[in-house]
C-alpha positions, 0 to 999 in steps of 0.5 A: 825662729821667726825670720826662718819662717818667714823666709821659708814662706817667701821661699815657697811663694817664689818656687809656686810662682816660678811654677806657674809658667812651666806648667801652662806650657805643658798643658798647651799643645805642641804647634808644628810648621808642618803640615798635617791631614785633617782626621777621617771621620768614622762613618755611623754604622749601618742598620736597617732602622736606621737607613744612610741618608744620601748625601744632598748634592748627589741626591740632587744631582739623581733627582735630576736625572731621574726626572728628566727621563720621567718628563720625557716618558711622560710626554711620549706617553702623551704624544702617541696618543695624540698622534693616534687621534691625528692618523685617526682624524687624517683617516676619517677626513680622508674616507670623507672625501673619498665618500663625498667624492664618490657620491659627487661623481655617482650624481653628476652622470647619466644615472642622475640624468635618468632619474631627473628624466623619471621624476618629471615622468612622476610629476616631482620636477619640471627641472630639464635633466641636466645630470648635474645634481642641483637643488631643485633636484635634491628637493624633488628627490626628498619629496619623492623619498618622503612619499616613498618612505625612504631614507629621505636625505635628498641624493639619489641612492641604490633604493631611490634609483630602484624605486624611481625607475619601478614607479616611473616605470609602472607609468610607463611601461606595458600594462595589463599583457602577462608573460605567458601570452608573448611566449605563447605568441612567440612560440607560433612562429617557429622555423619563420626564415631569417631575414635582415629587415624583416617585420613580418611572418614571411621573414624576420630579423631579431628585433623584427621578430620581438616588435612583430610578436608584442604587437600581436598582444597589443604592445608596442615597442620600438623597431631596433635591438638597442632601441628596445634595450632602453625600454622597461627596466633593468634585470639580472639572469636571476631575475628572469621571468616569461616575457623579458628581454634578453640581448646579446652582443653579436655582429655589433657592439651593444645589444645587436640581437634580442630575443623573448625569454621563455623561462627555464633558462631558454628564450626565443629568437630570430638566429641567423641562421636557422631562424625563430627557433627556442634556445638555452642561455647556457648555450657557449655561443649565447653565453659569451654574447649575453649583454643584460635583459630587461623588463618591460611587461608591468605585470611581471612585477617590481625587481627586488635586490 
């Protein structure tokens, strides 16, 4: 009994240990020399608390191309501006020239010339008028704008060229006789035949006439026409008051004919052919030919623009 009980154990332990192999290679997996795909993932499902995070080489890749657009507007944003300060500068530097051309131009003429000859009348200058702007003019016209109480900066604009042909001007000029006496010493010569050359009450020509009737007043003025229109000052049909003198452009260039104006739009003169007669500027004739007036009685007063 014992031996086959014995024999049943050996028994047992052989068929356990025989066992043993069979049932690892069950639990190992089969091995194939084929090939296989690797599984697919399945992807998270998708919730709005809990958003798809993007995946980092594309996200790079957007950044990127995001950024470089940015950049781009992001400098062009900035280059209009400074383009606009470049035109802006270019613009202002340009108006500089043009202002600082036209003002050299404005001083380097006759204009300059005759107030160089106005401040020497006025004691500002001893400098010999040369129609070019010089430092010794500047200084002279700043001390003449500073007494004046103009805008004193040295250059010689609209209001001191007014201002310093009034002064010099009323240095000058005619004094003392009013407008009124020369048209009333004008008017007595009425119907005097033209004639060319003529200084006196037997015959006149047009600037005869003009001298003949101020030296009746104890005024002097020079002999011709354009001789006459370089004295007193200038003034505008507007401006007009008894006693200027108005020029017209008849059988020669400039101021050929003179006459006395007499107010309300009519002046005196010698006419060719009627002689010293009262006529309108509004006449189409006189119209045509009117070439600028002057003043030269002081007592008609300053010319305001």
């Amino acid at each position: 009994m014992k031996m086959k009980k014995k024999l049943a154990s050996v028994l047992t332990v052989i068929m356990l240990a025989c066992s043993l192999p069979w049932q690892a290679q069950a639990a190992a997996p089969i091995v194939s020399n084929k090939p296989h795909k690797a599984p697919v993932a399945t992807p998270p499902a998708i919730s709005e608390a809990q958003p798809v995070r993007a995946v980092p080489e594309p996200a790079a890749v957007k950044a990127d191309t995001a950024a470089k657009p940015a950049a781009e507007v992001k400098a062009s944003k900035q280059a209009k501006p400074e383009k606009k300060q470049k035109k802006a500068a270019a613009k202002k530097s340009k108006k500089t020239k043009e202002k600082q051309s036209k003002v050299q131009v404005q001083q380097s003429n006759w204009r300059l010339k005759v107030a160089q000859q106005k401040l020497q009348v006025l004691g500002f200058s001893d400098e010999r008028p040369s129609g070019r702007m010089t430092e010794a003019t500047g200084s002279a016209l700043k001390s003449f704008q500073k007494q004046h109480k103009l805008k004193a900066y040295g250059e010689l604009n609209d209001a001191t060229y007014q201002k310093l042909t009034w002064e010099a001007f009323a240095k000058e000029g005619i004094p003392k006789v009013k407008g009124k006496e020369i048209v009333s010493r004008a008017a007595k010569y009425k119907g005097v035949p033209y004639v060319f050359g003529g200084t006196t009450p037997k015959g006149f020509d047009c600037s005869g006439y003009v001298q003949h009737v101020f030296k009746d007043c104890k005024a002097k003025l020079p002999r011709l026409a354009d001789e006459q229109a370089l004295q007193g000052i200038f003034v505008t049909q507007k401006q007009l008051r008894p006693g200027d003198l108005v020029f017209f452009t008849t059988y020669a260039a400039g101021a050929s004919h003179v006459g006395i104006y007499a107010g309300d739009g009519q002046f005196w003169s010698a006419s060719s052919s009627k002689g010293v007669m009262l006529s309108s500027l509004k006449d189409d004739y006189w119209k045509q030919r009117y070439y600028g007036a002057r003043r030269v009685l002081i007592t008609n007063g300053e010319v305001y623009k």
